[in-house]
C-alpha positions in Angstrom: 70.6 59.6 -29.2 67.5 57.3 -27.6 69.1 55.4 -24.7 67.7 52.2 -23.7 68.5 50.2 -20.1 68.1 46.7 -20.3 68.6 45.8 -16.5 67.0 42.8 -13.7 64.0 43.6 -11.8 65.5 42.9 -8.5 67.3 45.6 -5.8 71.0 45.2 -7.6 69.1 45.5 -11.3 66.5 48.4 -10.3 69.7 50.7 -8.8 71.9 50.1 -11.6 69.2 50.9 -14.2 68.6 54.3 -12.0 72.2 55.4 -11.9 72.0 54.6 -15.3 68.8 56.9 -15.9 70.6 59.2 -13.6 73.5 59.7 -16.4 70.5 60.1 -19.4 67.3 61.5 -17.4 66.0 60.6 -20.5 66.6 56.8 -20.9 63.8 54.4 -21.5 64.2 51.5 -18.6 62.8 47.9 -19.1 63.3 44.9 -17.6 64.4 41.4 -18.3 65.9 38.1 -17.2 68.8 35.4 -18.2 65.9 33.4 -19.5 64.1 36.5 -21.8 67.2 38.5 -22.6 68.0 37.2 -26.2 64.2 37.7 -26.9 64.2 41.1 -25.5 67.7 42.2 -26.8 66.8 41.4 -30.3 63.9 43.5 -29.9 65.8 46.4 -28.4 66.5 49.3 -30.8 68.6 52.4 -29.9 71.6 54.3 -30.5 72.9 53.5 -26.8 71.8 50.3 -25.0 72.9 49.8 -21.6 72.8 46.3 -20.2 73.0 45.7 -16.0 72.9 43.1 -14.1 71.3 40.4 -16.7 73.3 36.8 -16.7 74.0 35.2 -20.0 72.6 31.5 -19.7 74.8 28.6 -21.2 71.5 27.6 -23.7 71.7 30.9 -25.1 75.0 32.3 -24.6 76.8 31.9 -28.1 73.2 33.6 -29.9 73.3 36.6 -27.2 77.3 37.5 -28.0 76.1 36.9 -32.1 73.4 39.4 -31.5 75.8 41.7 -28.8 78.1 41.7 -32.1 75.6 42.5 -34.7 73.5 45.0 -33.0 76.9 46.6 -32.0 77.8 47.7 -35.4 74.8 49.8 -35.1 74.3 50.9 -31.4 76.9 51.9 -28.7 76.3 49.3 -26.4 77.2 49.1 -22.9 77.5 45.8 -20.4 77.2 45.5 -17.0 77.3 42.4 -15.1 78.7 40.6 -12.2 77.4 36.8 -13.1 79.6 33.7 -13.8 80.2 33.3 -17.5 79.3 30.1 -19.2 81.5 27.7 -20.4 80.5 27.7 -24.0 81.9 31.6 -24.1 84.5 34.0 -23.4 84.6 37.9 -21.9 86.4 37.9 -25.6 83.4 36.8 -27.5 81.2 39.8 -26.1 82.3 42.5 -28.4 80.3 45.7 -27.7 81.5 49.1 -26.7 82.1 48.5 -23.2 81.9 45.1 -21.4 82.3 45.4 -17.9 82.0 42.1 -16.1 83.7 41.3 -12.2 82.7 38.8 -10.1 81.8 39.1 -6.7 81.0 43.0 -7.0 77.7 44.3 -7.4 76.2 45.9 -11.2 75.4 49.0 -9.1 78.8 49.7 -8.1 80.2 48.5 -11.9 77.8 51.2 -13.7 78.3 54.0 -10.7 82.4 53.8 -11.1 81.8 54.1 -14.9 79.8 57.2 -14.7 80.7 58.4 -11.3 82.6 61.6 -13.0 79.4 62.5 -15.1 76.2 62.2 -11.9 76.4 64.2 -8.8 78.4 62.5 -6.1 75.4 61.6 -3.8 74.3 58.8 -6.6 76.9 56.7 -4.5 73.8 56.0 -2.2 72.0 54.0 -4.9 75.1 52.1 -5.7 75.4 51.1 -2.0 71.7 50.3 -1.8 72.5 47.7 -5.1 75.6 46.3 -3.4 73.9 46.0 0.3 70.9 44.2 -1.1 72.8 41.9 -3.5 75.0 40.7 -0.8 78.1 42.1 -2.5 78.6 45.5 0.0 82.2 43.6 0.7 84.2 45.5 -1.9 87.0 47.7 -0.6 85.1 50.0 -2.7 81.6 49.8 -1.0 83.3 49.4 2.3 85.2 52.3 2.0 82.1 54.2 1.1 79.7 52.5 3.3 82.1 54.2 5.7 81.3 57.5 4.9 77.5 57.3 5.7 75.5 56.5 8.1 74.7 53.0 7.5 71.6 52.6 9.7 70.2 54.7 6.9 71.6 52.8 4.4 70.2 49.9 5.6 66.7 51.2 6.2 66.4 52.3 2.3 67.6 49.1 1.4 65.3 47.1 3.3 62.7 49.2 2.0 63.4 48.9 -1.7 63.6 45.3 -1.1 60.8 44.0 0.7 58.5 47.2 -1.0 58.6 45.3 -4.0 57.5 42.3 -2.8 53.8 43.1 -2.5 51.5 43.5 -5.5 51.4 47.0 -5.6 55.3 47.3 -6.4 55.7 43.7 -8.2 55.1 45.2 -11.6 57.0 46.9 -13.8 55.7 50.4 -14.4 55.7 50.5 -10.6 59.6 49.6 -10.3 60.2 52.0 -13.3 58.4 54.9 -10.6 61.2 53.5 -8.2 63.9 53.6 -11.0 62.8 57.4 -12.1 62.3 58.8 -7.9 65.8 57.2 -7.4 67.6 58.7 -10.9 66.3 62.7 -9.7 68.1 62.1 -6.3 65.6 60.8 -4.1 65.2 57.4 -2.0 63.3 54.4 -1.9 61.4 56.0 1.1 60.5 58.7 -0.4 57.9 56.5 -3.3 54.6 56.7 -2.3 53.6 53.8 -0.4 56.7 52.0 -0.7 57.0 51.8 3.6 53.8 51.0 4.5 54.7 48.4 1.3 58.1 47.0 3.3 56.2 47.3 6.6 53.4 44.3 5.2 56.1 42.4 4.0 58.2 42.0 7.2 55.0 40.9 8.7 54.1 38.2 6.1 58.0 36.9 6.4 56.9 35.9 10.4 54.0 34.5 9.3 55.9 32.6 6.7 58.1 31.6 9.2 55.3 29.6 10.9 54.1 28.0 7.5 57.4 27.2 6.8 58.3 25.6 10.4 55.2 22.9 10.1 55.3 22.4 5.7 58.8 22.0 5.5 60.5 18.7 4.7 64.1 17.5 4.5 66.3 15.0 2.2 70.0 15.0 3.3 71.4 18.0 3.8 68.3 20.2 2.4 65.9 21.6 3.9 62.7 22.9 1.2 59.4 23.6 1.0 57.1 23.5 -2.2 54.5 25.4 -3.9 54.3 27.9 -0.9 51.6 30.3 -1.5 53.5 33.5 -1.7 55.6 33.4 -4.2 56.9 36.5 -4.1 59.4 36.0 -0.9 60.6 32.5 -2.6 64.3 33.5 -0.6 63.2 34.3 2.7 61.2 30.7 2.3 64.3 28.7 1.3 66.4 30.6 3.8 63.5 29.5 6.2 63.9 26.0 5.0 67.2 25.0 6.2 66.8 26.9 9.5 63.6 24.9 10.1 65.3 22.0 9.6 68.6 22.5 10.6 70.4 21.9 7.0 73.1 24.0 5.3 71.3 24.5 2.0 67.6 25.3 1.7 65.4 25.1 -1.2 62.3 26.7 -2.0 60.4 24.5 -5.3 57.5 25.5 -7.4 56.1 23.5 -10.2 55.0 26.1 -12.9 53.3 24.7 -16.0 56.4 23.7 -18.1 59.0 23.3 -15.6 60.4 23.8 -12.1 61.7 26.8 -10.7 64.2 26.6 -7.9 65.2 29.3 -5.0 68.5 28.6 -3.4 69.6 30.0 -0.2 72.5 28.6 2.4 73.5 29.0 6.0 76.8 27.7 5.5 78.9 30.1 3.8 81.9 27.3 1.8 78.5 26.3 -0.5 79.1 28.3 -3.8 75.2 28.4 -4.5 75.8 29.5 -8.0 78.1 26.2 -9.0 75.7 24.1 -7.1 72.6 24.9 -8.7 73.8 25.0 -12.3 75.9 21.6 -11.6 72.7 20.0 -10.5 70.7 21.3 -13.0 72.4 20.1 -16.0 72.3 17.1 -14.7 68.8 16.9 -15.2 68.1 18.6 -18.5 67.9 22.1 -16.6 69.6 24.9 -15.8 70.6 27.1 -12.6 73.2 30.0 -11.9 72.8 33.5 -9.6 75.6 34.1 -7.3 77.7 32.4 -4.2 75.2 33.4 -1.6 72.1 33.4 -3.3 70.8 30.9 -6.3 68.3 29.2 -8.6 67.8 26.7 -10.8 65.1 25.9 -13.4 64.3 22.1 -14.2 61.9 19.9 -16.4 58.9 18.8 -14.8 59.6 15.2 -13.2 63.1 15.6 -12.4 62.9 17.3 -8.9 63.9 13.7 -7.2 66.8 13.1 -9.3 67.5 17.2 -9.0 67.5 17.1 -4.7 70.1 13.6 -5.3 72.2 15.6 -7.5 72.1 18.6 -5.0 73.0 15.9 -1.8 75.7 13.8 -3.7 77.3 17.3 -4.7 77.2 18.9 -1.3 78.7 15.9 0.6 
C-alpha cells in the first residue's frame, strides 16, 4: 500500500513525519502548512495518508473535514495534531480512520504512542526531540521519558535540528526530507552532513540579531516588535528579542509580504495564551492567527497592522 505523510516543516512536524517513515521505511514525506493543506490534501493520493502536526484554519476548516470524509472512503487516513480546533468544526466532523488530536502535547509524542509497539524502542528519541523543540516536553509522558536519558544530549540534538534548518542549506524541502529519512533508520540530527556546522552559524547570527534587534526595535503598549528584519528565517528568536529589548510581555516580529502580513508571536510572560491572542486579533482585522500557548502567528491584509497592534493591546490589558 503507497503511504503518504503529510506533516509541518518545523522540528515537531519533521520528527513526527520520521517516526512516521520509521513505521513505513517506505513512505513518501511532504510538507505543508494550515494555509496550503486543503490544496495539498486534495492532491494527495494513497492507500494510507498520514497527517502530523498540520492545523486546520477556521477559512478552510468545514472543506478540509468534506475532503478528510471523501478521500476517506478511499484511503486509510491517519490524523495527528495537537492545534486548537476552530469554532466552525467539531473532533466529530473529522471522520477518517484515526483522528488523534490533544492539546498541549506534542504530534511527535501523538504518532510515537500510536506506533510505539511496531518501531524499535530507541525511536522515543525523536519523539522527545519533537516535544523538546515544540515547547510541549511537559507531558507526564515526555517527562517520564526525558528521565530516562541523558538530557544534555537530548538537548544538543534538538538544538541542532532546530537552528540547522534555519540556514539556506537546510531551509528546503528535499534537505528536511534527508533529515526525515537519517532520523527514520535510527540516526540523529548530528549525524546529517553539515547540519552542526549548520546550527553552529545560526547561534551566531541570533547574537548578531540581538544587536539589530536592540537599536530597530519599537514599542506600542505592551509590545515590543520589529519589522521587515532581514533574516527571515529566525522570525521567533526576533520577536522573542523584541519584548526583551523593550521590556514588554508580548513581542512581535512583522513582515509585509506582497498580499498580506505575516505575524511571529512570542511572550515572556507565561498567563498570555499566544494562540487565542493572535487569532482574536486577527479576525478582527479580516485576518487570521493560531499556533500554540507559547508560540504564535497571525496573518493579516496589508493596511491593517495599526488597527492589528490596537487589537493585540486592548486584548492584553
Amino acid at each position: 500500500m503507497k503511504t503518504v505523510v503529510l506533516c509541518h516543516a518545523d522540528c515537531d512536524g519533521i520528527c513526527s513525519g520520521a517516526i512516521a517513515q520509521s513505521r513505513f521505511p517506505d513512505a513518501e514525506v511532504f510538507f505543508t502548512k494550515p494555509v496550503s493543506f486543503l490544496h495539498d490534501l486534495r492532491n494527495t493520493e494513497a492507500g494510507r495518508i498520514i497527517i502530523a502536526d498540520i492545523a486546520i484554519t477556521k477559512s478552510h476548516a468545514k472543506e478540509i473535514a468534506a475532503t478528510l470524509e471523501e478521500k476517506g472512503k478511499k484511503s486509510e487516513i491517519l490524523y495527528f495534531d495537537h492545534h486548537q480546533l476552530p469554532k466552525t468544526i467539531e473532533e466529530s466532523d473529522i471522520k477518517v480512520t484515526k483522528y488523534e488530536h490533544k492539546l498541549n502535547v506534542s504530534a511527535s509524542e501523538l504518532v510515537y504512542r500510536h506506533f510505539q509497539g511496531e518501531i524499535p524502542r530507541e525511536r522515543i528519541w525523536i519523539a522527545l526531540y519533537g516535544a523538546i523543540g515544540d515547547y510541549e516536553d511537559d507531558t507526564e509522558f515526555a517527562k517520564s521519558r526525558i528521565a530516562n536519558w541523558d538530557r544534555r544530549a537530548l538537548f544538543f540534538e534538538v538544538s541542532t535540528l532546530i537552528l540547522g534548518i534555519k540556514n539556506r542549506e537546510f531551509d528546503n524541502y528535499d534537505a528536511k526530507r534527508h533529515i526525515v529519512r537519517t532520523m527514520a533508520h535510527g540516526e540523529n540530527p548530528s549525524d546529517v552532513p553539515g547540519l552542526v556546522k549548520s546550527a553552529k552559524v545560526a547561534v551566531t547570527r541570533e547574537f548578531e540579531l540581538y544587536d539589530f534587534i536592540k537599536e530597530h526595535a519599537k514599542k506600542r503598549g505592551n509590545i515590543g516588535y520589529v519589522t521587515n528584519m532581514p533574516r527571515f528565517g529566525f522570525r521567533g528568536p526576533a520577536a522573542l528579542f523584541a519584548a526583551t529589548v523593550t521590556d514588554r510581555p508580548l513581542g512581535l516580529c512583522i513582515y509585509d509580504r506582497e498580499r498580506h502580513i505575516d505575524v511571529t508571536a512570542r511572550k515572556r510572560n507565561s498567563d498570555i495564551a499566544l494562540n487565542k491572542l493572535m487569532e482574536a486579533a486577527a479576525e478582527r482585522v479580516g485576518g487570521s492567527g493560531g499556533g500554540h500557548s507559547e508560540a504564535a502567528g497571525a496573518r493579516i491584509p496589508t493596511g491593517t497592522l495599526d488597527e492589528f497592534l490596537l487589537q493585540v493591546n486592548n486584548k492584553l490589558r
